[in-house]
Backbone bond lengths (Angstrom), bond angles and torsions (degrees), N, CA, C in turn:
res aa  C-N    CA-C-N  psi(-1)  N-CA   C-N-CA  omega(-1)  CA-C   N-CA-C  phi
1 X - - - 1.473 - - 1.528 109.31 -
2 X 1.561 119.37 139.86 0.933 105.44 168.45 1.663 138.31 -47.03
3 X 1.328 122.52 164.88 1.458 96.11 -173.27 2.142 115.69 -96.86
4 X 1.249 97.48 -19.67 1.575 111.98 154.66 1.716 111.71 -62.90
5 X 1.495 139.46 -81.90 1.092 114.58 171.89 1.395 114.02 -41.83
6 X 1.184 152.70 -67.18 1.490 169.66 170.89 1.701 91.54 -7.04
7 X 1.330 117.69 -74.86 1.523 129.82 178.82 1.936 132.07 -57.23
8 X 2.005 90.45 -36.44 1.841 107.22 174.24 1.920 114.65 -109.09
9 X 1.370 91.25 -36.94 1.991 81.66 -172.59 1.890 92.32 -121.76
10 X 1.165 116.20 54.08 1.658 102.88 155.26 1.233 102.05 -68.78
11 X 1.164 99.10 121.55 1.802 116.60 166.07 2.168 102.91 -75.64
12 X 0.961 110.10 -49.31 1.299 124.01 -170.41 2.158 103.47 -50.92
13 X 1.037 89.60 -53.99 1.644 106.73 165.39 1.569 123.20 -75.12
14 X 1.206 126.31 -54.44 1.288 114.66 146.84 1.851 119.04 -45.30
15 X 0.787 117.94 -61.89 1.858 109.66 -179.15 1.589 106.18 -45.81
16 X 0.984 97.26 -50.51 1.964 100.44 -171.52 2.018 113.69 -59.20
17 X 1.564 99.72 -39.55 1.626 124.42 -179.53 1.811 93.41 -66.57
18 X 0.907 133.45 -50.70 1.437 165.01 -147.10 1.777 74.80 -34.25
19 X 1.270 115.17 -113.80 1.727 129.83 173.85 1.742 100.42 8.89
20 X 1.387 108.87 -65.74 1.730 97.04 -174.53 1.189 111.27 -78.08
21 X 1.513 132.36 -33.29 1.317 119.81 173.57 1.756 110.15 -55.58
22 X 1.106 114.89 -47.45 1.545 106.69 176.95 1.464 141.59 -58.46
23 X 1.675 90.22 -28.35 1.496 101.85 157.91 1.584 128.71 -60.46
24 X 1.766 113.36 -35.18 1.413 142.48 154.98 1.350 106.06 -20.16
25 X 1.440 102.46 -68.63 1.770 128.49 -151.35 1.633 79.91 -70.26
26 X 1.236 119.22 -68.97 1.205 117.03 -166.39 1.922 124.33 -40.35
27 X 1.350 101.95 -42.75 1.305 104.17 175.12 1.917 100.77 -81.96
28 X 1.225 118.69 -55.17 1.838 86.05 172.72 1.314 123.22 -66.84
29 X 1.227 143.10 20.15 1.016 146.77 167.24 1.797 109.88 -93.58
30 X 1.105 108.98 -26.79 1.674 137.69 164.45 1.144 128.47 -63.93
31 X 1.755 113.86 -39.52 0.955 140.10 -146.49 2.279 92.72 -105.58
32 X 1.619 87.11 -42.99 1.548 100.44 -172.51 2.322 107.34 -71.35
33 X 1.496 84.15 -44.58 1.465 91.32 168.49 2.083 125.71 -57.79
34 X 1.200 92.22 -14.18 1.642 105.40 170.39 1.225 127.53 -100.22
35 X 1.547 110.20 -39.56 1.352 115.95 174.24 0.982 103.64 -99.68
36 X 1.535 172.12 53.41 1.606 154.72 92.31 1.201 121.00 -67.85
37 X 1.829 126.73 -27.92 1.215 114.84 -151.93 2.001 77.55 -100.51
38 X 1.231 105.92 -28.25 1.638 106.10 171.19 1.408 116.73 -41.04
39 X 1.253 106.12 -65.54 1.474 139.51 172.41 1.245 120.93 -31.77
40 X 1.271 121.41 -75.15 1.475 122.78 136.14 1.459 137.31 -17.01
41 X 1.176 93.84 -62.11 1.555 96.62 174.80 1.936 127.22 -73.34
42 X 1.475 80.39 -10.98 1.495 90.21 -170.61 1.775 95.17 -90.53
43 X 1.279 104.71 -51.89 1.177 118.87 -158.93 2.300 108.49 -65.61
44 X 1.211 97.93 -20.06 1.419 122.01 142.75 1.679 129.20 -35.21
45 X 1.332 91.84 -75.00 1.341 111.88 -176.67 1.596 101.54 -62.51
46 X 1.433 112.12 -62.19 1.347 121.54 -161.62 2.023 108.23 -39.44
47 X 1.701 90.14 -46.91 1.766 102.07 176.09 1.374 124.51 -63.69
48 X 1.269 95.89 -1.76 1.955 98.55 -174.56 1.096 106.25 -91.65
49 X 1.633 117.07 -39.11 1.531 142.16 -173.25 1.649 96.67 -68.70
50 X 1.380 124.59 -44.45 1.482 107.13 175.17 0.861 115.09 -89.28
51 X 1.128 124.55 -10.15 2.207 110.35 178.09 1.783 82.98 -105.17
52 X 1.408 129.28 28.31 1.774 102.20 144.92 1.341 144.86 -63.58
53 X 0.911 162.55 168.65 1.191 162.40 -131.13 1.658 115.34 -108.11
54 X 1.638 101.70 -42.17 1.070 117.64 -158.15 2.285 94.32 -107.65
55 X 1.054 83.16 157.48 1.812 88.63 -166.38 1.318 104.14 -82.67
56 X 1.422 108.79 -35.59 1.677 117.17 173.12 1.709 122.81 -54.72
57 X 1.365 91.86 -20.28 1.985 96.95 -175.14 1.662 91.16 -115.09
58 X 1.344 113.26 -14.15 1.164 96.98 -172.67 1.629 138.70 -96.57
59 X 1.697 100.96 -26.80 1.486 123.07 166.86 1.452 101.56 -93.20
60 X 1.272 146.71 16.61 1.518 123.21 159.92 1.814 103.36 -98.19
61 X 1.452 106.25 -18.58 1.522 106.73 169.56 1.087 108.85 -98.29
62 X 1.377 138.17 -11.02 1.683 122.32 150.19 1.560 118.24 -66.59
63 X 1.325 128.00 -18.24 1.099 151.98 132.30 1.740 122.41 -10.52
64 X 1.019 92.49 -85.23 1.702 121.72 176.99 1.668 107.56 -65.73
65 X 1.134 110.31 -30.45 1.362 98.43 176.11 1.529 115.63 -91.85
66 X 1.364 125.26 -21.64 1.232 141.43 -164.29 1.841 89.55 -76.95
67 X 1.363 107.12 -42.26 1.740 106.27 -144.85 1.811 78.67 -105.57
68 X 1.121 142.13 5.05 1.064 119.69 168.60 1.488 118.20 -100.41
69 X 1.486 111.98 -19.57 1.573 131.85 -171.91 1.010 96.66 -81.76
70 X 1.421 126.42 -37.76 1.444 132.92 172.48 1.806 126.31 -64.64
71 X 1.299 109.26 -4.39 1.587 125.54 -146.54 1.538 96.40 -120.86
72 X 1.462 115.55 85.71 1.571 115.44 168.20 1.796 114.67 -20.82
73 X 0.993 113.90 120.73 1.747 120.84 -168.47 2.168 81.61 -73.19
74 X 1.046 137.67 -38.57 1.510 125.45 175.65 1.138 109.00 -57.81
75 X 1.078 148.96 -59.42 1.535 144.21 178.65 1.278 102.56 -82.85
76 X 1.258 155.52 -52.83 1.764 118.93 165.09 1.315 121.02 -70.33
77 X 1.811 123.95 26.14 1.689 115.23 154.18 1.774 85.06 -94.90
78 X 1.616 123.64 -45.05 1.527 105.56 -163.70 1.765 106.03 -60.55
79 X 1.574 126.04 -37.56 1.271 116.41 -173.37 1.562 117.09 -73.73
80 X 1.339 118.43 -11.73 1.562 118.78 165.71 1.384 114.23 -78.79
81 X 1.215 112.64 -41.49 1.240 112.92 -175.81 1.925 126.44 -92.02
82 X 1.526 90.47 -20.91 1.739 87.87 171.98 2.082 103.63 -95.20
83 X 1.845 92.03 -40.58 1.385 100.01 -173.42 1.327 112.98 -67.56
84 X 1.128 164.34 -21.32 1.198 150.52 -156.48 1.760 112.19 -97.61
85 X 1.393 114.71 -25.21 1.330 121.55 -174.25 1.741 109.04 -69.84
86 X 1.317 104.05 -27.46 1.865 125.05 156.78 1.327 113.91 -38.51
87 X 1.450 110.56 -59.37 1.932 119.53 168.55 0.965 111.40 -103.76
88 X 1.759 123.54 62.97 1.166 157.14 158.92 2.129 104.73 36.83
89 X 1.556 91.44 47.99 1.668 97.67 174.95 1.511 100.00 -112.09
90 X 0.941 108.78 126.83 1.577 107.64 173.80 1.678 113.43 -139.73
91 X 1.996 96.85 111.50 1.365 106.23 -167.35 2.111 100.61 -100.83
92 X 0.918 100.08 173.65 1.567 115.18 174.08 1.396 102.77 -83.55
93 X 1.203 136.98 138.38 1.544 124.84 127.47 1.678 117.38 34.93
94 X 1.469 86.60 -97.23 1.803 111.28 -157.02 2.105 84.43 -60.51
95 X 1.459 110.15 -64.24 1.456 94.68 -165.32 1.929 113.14 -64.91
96 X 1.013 116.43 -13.95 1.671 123.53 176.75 1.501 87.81 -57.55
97 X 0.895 122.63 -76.01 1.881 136.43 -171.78 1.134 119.37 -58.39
98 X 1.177 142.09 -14.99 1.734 151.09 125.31 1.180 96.94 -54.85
99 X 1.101 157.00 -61.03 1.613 135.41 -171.35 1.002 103.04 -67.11
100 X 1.289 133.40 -56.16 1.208 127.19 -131.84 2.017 77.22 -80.02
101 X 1.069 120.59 -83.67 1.086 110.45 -150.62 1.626 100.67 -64.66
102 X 0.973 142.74 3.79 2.079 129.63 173.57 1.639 86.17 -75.16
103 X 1.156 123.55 -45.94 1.815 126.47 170.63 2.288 105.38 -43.25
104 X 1.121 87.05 -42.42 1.469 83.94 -165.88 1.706 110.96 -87.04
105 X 1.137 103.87 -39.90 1.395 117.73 179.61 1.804 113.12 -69.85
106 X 1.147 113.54 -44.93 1.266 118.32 176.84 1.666 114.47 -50.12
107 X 1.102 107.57 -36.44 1.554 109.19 -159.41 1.757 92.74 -78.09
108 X 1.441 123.52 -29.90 1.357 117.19 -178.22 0.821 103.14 -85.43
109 X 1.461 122.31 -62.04 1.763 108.97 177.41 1.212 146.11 -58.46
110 X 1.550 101.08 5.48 1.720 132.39 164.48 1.391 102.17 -77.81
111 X 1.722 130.02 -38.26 1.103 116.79 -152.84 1.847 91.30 -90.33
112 X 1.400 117.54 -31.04 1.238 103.77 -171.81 1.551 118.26 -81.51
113 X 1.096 115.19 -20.49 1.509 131.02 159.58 1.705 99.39 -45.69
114 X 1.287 120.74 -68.72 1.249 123.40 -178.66 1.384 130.71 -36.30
115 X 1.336 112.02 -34.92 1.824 133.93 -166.37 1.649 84.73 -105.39
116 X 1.277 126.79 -28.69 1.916 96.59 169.59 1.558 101.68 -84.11
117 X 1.410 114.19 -49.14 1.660 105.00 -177.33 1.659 110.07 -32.95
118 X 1.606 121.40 -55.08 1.096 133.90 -155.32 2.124 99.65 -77.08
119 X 0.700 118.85 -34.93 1.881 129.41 170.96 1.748 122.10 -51.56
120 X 1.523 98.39 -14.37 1.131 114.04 -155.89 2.030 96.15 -99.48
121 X 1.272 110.12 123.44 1.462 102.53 174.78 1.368 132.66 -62.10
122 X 1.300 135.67 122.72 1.815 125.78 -174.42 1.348 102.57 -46.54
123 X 1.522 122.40 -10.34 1.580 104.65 -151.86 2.345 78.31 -86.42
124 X 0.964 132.78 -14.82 1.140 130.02 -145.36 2.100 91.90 -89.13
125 X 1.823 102.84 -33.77 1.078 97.44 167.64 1.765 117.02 -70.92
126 X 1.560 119.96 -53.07 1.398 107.66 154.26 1.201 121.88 -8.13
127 X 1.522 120.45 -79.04 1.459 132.74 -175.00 1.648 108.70 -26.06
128 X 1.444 104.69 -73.98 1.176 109.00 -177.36 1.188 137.10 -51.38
129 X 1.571 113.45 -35.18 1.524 133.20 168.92 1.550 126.76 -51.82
130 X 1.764 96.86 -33.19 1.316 104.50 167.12 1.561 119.49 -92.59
131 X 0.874 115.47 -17.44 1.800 111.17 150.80 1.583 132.38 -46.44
132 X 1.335 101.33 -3.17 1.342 113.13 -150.31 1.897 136.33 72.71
133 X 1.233 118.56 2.36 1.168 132.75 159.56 1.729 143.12 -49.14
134 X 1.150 107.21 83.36 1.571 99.64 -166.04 1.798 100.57 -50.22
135 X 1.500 93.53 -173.95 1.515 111.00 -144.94 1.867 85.59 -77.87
136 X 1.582 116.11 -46.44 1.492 94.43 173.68 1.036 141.99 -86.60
137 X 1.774 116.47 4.93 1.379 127.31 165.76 1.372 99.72 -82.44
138 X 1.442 143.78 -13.45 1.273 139.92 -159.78 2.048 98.67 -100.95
139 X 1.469 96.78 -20.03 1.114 98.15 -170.55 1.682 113.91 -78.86
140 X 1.440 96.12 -41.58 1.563 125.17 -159.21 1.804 96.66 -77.02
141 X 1.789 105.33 -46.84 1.482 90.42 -167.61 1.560 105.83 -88.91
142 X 1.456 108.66 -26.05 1.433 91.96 -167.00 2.041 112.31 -108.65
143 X 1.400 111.05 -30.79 1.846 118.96 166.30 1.295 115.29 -45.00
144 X 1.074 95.85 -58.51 1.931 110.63 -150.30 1.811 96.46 -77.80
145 X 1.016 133.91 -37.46 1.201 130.89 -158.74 1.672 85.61 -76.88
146 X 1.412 124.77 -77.58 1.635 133.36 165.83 1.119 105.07 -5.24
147 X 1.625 127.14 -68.68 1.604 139.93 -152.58 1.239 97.16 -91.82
148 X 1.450 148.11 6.02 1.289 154.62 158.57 1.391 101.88 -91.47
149 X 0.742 119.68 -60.80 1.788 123.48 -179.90 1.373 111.92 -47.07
150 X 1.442 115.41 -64.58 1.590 123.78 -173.62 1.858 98.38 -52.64
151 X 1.317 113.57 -31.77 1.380 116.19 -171.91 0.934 149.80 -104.24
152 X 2.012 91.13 3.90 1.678 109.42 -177.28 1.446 131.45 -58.16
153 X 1.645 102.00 -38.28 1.703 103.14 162.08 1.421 129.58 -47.62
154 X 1.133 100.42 -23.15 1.525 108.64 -168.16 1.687 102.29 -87.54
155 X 1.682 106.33 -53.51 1.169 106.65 172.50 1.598 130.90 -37.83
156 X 1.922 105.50 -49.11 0.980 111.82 -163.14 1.804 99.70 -75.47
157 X 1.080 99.67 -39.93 2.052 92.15 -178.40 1.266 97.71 -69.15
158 X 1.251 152.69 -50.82 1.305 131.92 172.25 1.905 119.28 -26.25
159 X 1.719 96.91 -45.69 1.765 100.66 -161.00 1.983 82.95 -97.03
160 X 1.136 124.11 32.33 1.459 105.14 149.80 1.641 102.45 -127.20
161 X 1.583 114.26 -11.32 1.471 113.52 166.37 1.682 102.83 -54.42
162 X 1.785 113.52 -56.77 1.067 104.07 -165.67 2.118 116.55 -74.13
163 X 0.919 136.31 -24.26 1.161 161.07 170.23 1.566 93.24 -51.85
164 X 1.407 135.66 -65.47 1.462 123.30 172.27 1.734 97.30 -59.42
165 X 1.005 143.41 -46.22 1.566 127.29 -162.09 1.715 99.31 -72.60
166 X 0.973 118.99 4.71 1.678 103.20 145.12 1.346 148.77 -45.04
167 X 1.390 85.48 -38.66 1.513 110.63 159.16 1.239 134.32 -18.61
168 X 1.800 82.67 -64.32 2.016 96.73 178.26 1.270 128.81 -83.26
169 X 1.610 105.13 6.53 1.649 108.09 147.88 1.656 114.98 -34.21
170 X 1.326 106.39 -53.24 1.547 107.63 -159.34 1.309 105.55 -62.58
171 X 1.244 142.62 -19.33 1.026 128.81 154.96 1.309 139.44 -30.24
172 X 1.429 105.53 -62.14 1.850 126.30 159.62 1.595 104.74 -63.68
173 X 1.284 119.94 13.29 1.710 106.49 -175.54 1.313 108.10 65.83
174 X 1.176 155.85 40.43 1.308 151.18 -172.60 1.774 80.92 -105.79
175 X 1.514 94.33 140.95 1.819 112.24 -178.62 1.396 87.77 -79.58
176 X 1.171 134.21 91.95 1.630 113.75 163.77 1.676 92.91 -133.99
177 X 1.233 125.48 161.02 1.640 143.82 175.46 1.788 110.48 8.32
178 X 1.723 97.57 -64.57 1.329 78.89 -169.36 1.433 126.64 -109.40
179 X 1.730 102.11 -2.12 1.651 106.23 157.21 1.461 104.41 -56.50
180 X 1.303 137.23 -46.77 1.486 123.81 -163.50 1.694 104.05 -72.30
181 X 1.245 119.14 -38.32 1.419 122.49 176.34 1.181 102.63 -64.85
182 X 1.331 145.97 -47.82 1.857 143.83 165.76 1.569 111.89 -39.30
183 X 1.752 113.19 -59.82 1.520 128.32 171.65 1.447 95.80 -58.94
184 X 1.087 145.98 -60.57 1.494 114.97 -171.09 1.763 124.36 -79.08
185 X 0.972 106.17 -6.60 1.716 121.34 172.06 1.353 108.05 -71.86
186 X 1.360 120.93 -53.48 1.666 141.48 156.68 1.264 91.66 -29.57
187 X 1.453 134.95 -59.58 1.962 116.53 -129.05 1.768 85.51 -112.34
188 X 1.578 110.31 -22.22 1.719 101.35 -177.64 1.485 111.09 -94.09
189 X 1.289 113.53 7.21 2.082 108.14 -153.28 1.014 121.68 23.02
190 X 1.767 118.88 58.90 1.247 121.89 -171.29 1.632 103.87 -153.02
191 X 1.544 125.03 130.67 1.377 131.03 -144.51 1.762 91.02 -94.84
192 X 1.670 130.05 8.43 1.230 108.62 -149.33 1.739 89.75 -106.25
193 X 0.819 107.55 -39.99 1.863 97.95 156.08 1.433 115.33 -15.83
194 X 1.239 126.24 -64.32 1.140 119.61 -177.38 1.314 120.46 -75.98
195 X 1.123 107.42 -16.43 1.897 111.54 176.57 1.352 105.48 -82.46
196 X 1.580 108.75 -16.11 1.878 104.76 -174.54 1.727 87.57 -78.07
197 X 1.393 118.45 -43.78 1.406 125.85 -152.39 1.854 92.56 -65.03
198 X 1.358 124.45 -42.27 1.153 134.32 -155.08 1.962 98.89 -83.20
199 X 1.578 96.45 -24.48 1.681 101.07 -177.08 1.744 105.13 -70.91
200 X 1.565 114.70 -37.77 1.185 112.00 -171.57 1.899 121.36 -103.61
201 X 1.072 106.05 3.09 1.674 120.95 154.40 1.987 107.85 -75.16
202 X 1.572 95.41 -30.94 1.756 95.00 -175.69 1.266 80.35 -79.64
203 X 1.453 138.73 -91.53 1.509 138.07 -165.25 1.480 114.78 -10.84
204 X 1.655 111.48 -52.37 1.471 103.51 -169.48 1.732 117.40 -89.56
205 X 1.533 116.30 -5.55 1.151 106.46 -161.40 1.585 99.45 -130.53
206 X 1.536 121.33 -14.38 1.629 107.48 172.58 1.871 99.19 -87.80
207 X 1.062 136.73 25.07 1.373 126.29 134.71 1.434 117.21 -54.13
208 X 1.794 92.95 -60.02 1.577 87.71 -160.34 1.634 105.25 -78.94
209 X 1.256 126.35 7.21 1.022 115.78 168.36 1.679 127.76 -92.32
210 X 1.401 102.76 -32.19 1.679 102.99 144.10 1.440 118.32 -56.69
211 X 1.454 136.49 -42.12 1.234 131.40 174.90 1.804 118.71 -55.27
212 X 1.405 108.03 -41.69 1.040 125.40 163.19 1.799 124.93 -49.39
213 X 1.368 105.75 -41.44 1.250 114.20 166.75 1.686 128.76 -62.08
214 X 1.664 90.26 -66.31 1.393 107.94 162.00 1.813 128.27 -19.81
215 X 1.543 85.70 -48.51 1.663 98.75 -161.19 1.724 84.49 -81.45
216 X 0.808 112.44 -81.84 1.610 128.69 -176.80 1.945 106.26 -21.29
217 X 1.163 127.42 -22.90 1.637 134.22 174.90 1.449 95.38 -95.63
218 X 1.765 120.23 -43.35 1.469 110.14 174.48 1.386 126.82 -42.08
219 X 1.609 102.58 -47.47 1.412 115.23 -151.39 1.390 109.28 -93.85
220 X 2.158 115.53 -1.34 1.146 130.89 164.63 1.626 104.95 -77.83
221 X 0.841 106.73 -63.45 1.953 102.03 178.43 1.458 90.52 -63.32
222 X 1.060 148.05 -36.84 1.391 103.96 -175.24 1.368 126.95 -74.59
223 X 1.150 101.75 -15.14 2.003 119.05 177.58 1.249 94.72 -78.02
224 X 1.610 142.79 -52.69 1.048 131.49 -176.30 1.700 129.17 -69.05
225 X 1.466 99.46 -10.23 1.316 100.68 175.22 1.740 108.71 -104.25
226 X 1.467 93.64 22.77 2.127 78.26 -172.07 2.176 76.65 -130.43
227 X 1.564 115.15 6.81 1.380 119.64 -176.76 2.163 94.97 -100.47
């Protein structure tokens, strides 16, 4: 066998690794199901708190988003997860890495939430008001759906930005994708573990990055045809 395939694509070593790499997939796949829908939801909230009214709710979450976007997501997963047991918090793994990143993710997905909220015409809140709609049923049924739309491209490459930062679980030892692809490279002395690990992060995530594209050329002709 060659000694390059022999060293990157053993199939023979990948098949045998196969069982722990899947267990891997399984926990970032675990890991992705906690932190996006978090993410989202956080990153929601976070945008309401800065377009509030009042300066007191509103500059401590312009705040938080500024100093978290700013805040390497590797050193605030090590300070949640080594730092907190200091002020007698002591998380697992899997929940260290839901904080740490709903902390990291929120602050971006606050900002893109923000630029659809902001796209949206006042006359659209009008609209609603005269339906009889208070200001947060006007918001919920008729803003947010609009300002989601104009922003889904953005959204969705954001939640495959965060979906690769799974990764840096392995740092903390968390079994997720590519600690198990590292642990089996370790036990085979063989680099193709990680190329299997690297084959199925491409499999699951350049979909959504063609999908991501797709939408994003859609949603240009459609602006240009209503321009």
């Amino acid at each position: 066998m060659n000694p390059f395939v022999a060293e990157f694509f053993n199939v023979e070593i990948m098949l045998k690794v196969m069982p722990l790499i899947l267990r891997g997939l399984g926990q970032t796949l675990l890991l992705a199901a906690l932190i996006v829908p978090l993410g989202l939801a956080g990153g929601l909230l976070v945008s309401l708190l800065t377009s509030h009214e009042r300066r007191l709710v509103r500059w401590p979450a312009m705040v938080y988003v500024d100093l978290l976007r700013a805040f390497p997501p590797l050193v605030l997963l090590i300070l949640v997860y080594s730092g907190l047991p200091f002020l007698g918090v002591s998380l697992n793994a899997t929940f260290a890495i839901a904080l740490a990143f709903l902390l990291h993710a929120s602050s971006y997905y606050s900002e893109i939430y923000r630029a659809g909220i902001e796209s949206i015409p006042a006359g659209q809140y009008e609209a609603g008001r005269s339906t009889g709609l208070s200001r947060g049923q006007t918001f919920i049924a008729i803003v947010l759906p609009q300002a989601v739309r104009n922003v889904l491209p953005e959204l969705l490459s954001n939640t495959v930005e965060l979906i690769k930062l799974t990764s840096l679980a392995s740092v903390i030892s968390a079994a997720e994708l590519l600690h198990s692809a590292d642990l089996a490279r370790s036990l085979t002395y063989n680099t193709s573990p990680l190329i299997l690990a690297a084959l199925i992060y491409l499999a699951m995530l350049w979909p959504l990055v063609i999908l991501v594209r797709r939408m994003g050329h859609q949603l240009g002709r459609h602006e240009s045809r209503i321009a």
